[in-house]
Structure formats: C-alpha cells, structure tokens
C-alpha positions in Angstrom: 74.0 188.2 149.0 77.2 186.4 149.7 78.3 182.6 148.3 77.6 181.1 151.8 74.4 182.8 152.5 73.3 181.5 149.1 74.0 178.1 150.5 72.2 178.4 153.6 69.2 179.2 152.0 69.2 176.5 149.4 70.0 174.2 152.1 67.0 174.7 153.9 65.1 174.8 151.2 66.4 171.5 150.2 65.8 170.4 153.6 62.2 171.3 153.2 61.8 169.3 150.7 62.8 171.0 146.8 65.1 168.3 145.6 66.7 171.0 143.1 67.5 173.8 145.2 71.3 172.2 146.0 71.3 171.2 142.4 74.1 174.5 141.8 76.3 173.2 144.0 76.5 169.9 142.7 74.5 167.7 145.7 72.7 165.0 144.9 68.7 164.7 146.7 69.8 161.2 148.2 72.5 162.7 150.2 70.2 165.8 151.6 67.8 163.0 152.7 69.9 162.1 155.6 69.7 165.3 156.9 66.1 166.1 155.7 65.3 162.8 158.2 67.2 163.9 161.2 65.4 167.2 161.3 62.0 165.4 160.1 62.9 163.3 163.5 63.7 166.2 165.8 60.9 167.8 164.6 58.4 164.9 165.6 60.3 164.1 168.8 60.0 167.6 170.1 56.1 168.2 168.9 55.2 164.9 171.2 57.5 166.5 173.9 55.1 170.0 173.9 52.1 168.2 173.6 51.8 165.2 175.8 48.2 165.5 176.7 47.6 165.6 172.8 50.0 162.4 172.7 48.3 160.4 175.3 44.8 161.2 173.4 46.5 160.1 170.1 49.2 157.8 170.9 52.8 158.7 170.3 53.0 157.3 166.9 50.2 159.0 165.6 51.3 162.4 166.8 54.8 161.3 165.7 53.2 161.1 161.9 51.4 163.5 162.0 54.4 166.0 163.4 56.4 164.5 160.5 53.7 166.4 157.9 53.0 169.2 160.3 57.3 170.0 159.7 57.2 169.3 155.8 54.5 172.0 155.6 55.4 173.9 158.2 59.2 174.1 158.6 60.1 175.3 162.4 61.5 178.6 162.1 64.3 178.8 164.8 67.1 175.9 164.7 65.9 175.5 168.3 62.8 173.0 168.8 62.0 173.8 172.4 59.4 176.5 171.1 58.6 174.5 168.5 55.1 174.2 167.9 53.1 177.4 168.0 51.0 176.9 165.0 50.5 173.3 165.6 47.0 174.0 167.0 45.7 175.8 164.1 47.6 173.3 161.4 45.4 170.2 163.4 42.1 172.0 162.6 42.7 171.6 158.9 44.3 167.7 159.1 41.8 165.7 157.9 43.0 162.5 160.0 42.3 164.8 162.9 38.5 165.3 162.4 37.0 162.4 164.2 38.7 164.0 167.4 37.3 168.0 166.9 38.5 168.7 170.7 42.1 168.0 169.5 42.8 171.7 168.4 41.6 172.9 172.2 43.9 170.3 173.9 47.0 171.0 171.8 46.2 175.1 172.3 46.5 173.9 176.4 49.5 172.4 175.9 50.9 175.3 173.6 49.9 177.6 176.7 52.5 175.5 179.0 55.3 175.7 176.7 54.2 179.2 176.3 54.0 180.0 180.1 57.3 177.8 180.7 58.6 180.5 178.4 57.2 183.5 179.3 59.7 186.7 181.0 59.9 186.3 184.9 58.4 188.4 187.2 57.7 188.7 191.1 54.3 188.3 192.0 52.3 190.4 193.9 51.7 189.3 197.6 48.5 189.7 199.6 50.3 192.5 201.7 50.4 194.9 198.6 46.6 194.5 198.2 46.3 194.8 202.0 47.7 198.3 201.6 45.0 199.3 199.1 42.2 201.1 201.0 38.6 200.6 199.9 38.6 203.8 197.4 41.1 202.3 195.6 39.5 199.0 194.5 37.2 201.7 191.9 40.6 202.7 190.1 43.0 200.0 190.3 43.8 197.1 188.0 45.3 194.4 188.8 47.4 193.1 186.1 48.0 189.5 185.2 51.1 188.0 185.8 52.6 187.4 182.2 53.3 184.3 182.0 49.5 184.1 182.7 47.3 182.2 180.2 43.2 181.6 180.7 41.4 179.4 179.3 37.5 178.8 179.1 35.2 176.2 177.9 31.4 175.3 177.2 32.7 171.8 178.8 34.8 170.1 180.6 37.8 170.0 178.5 40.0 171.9 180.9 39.9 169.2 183.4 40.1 166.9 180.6 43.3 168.4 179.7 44.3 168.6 183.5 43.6 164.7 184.2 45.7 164.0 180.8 48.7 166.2 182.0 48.4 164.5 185.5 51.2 161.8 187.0 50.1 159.3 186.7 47.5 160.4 184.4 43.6 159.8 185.7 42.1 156.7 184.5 38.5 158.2 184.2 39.4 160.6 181.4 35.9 161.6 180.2 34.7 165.2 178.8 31.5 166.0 180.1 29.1 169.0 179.5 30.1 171.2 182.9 31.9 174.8 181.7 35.2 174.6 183.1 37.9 177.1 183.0 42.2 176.4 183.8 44.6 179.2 184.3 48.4 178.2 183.2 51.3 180.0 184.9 54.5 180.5 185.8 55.2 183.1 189.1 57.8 181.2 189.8 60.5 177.9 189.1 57.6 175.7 187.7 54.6 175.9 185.7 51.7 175.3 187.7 47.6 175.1 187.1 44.7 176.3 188.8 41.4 175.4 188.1 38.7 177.3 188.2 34.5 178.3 188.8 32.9 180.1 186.0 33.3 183.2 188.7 36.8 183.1 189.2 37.1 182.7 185.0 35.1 185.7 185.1 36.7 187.7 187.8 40.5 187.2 185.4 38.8 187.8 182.2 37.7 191.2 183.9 41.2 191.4 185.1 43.2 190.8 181.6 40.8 192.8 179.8 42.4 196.1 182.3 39.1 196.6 184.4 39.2 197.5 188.1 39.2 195.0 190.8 35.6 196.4 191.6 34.3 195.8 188.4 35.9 192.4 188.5 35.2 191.3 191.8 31.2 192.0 189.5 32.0 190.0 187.0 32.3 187.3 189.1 29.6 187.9 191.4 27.4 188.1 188.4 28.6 185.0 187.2 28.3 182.7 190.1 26.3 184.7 192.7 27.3 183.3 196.2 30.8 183.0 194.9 33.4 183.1 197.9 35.0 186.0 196.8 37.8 186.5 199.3 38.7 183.3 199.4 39.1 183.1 195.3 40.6 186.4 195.9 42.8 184.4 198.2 43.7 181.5 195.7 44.7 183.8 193.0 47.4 185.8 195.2 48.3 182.5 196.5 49.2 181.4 193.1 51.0 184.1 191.8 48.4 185.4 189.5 49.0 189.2 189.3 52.5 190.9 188.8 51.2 194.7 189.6 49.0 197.2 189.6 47.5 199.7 187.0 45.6 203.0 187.7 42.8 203.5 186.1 41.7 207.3 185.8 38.8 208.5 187.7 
C-alpha cells in the first residue's frame, strides 16, 4: 500500500475518532478536531435533511445530537451525504434516548424510503393503454412488476398517515396515531417523489404484485382483503401513479 494511501486511511480513522492513528505523521489530535467537527456537522445537517418527519417528531436539535453519535459510531461511508443515512433506522432502535418514542424506527424507515425512491434508477411507467391491450387470458399469466423506485409500506396503525401529515406543507396540526391499519406507497415514475395512500386492499393487491404473482391472483388478494373493494378504480389509481414499469410472464 502506497505512502498516500496510508494517509488516507489513518485520516479517516482519525476522523472517526482514534486520536493516534496520525500519530506517524507527526499531527497532533487538536488539529484533526477541526476537521473531525466539520464532518460531525455535515453529518448531523444532512441526517435532519433525510428525515424531516423524524425531525419535526423530535425537534431539530435532538435529531442534530443524536446524528452527531449516530456518525461517531457509524461513520458514513461515501464522502457524499445525500445518501446518507441508510442504517439510521436500525441504529435508533438500539438508542436508548429513543425508547420513550418506539414508532421512531418506523417513521425514520419512511423517510429512508423517500431518499431511497428520490434515488432509485428511472424508468417509464406503464400506461393504462398497455394493460388495455391485455386480453382476459392474460390476466392468469401476467405480472405486473412494480416500478423500482417503488417502496410499500404496511402498518397495524395509522403511522403511515402519521408520517404523511408530518411530511405535509404545512404539516397537519392534528398529528395523532390511531389504531386504523394504514398502508403508503413511496415513488418516483417520474421528476418528483410522490405518495399514495392506501386501503388494506390496494396494500394487498401490491404486496401480491412485488411478491411476482399474476394480476389475477392479485386483483384476490385484494378482494379478500377488503371484499367490496373498487377494484378498477384502485386499478385506476395505481396506473395513474406510475406504479408498474412492465410486465412479467408467468409460465402456464
């Protein structure tokens, strides 16, 4: 390994927090500080930027704090911060100041899935005219896939819209989580991330979807779920938003 790459290591290292690991080179702990705070900052600024709904649950300061420790044990692994973040769901489930708040881990996962969907490859989405063009034997064989910036989400209760009323501007000033199942789909068909909320049917009838079963057997799924479920016109909604990116054929 060269002289410089040596450096680089140690320097991050040092930046992580082991005072010695610059001690070859002749640096002295005080002057890595500086930098150790500017990344400690940029760390904390961009965790409350990815997680705003998390941030207006906490406050900024505490998330700020607690972004701080989440970077000192957790170093970001890419010199860019906009990804910055994906663990941070997990990490909260173990941070003790975090347990009075045990739906903190689901909202920060939510905002994770909008970075993650803001990040996601681009692809077209399927118009209604493509499943227009499938005739009634092929609903048996054919999977719709899910667009892949896709991301579902289901809950026991209602921390979906929770999370949808936090990441709302202005945000809603009755933010209460109640004991209705609720269910969000995060996207990104096009420019903009969007949301869609959604029945227990239509949670169903995507589940089916991502987990590569035919739009038959979905369309079940979601019947089952909420019998008397308008079905074309979820069917609607889902094309309208860009859900699905293509089609799959599923051997007969």
């Amino acid at each position: 390994m060269s002289e410089l790459s040596l450096f680089q290591d140690a320097f991050s290292a040092a930046l992580a927090g082991d005072d010695a690991a610059l001690a070859p080179w002749g640096a002295e702990p005080a002057g890595v500080s500086v930098y150790r705070n500017t990344v400690a900052k940029g760390c904390a600024d961009a965790l409350v930027a990815n997680f705003p709904a998390v941030a207006k649950v906490t406050g900024e300061a505490w998330l700020s704090a607690a972004a701080v420790r989440h970077a000192a044990e957790r170093p970001p692994a890419k010199a860019s911060l906009l990804d910055h973040g994906g663990d941070f769901a997990d990490w909260l489930e173990g941070f003790a100041p975090a347990a009075a708040m045990p739906f903190l881990a689901a909202l920060a996962r939510l905002d994770r899935a909008w970075v993650e969907a803001h990040l996601a490859e681009d692809a077209a989405p399927l118009e209604a005219a493509a499943f227009e063009a499938l005739g009634a034997e092929d609903f048996a064989v054919t999977a719709p896939t899910l667009h892949p910036s896709a991301r579902l989400f289901t809950f026991d209760d209602g921390l979906a819209e929770l999370w949808l009323a936090l990441r709302a501007e202005p945000a809603s000033e009755a933010l209460e989580l109640d004991d209705a199942p609720s269910a969000v789909l995060v996207l990104r068909p096009r420019l903009t991330v969007e949301t869609l909320s959604l029945s227990p049917g239509g949670a169903a009838f995507l589940a089916a979807c991502r987990a590569g079963q035919s739009l038959a057997q979905a369309a079940e799924a979601a019947l089952t779920t909420e019998p008397g479920l308008d079905l074309a016109g979820l069917f609607s909604t889902l094309i309208a938003a860009g859900a699905f990116a293509g089609f799959t054929d599923i051997p007969a």
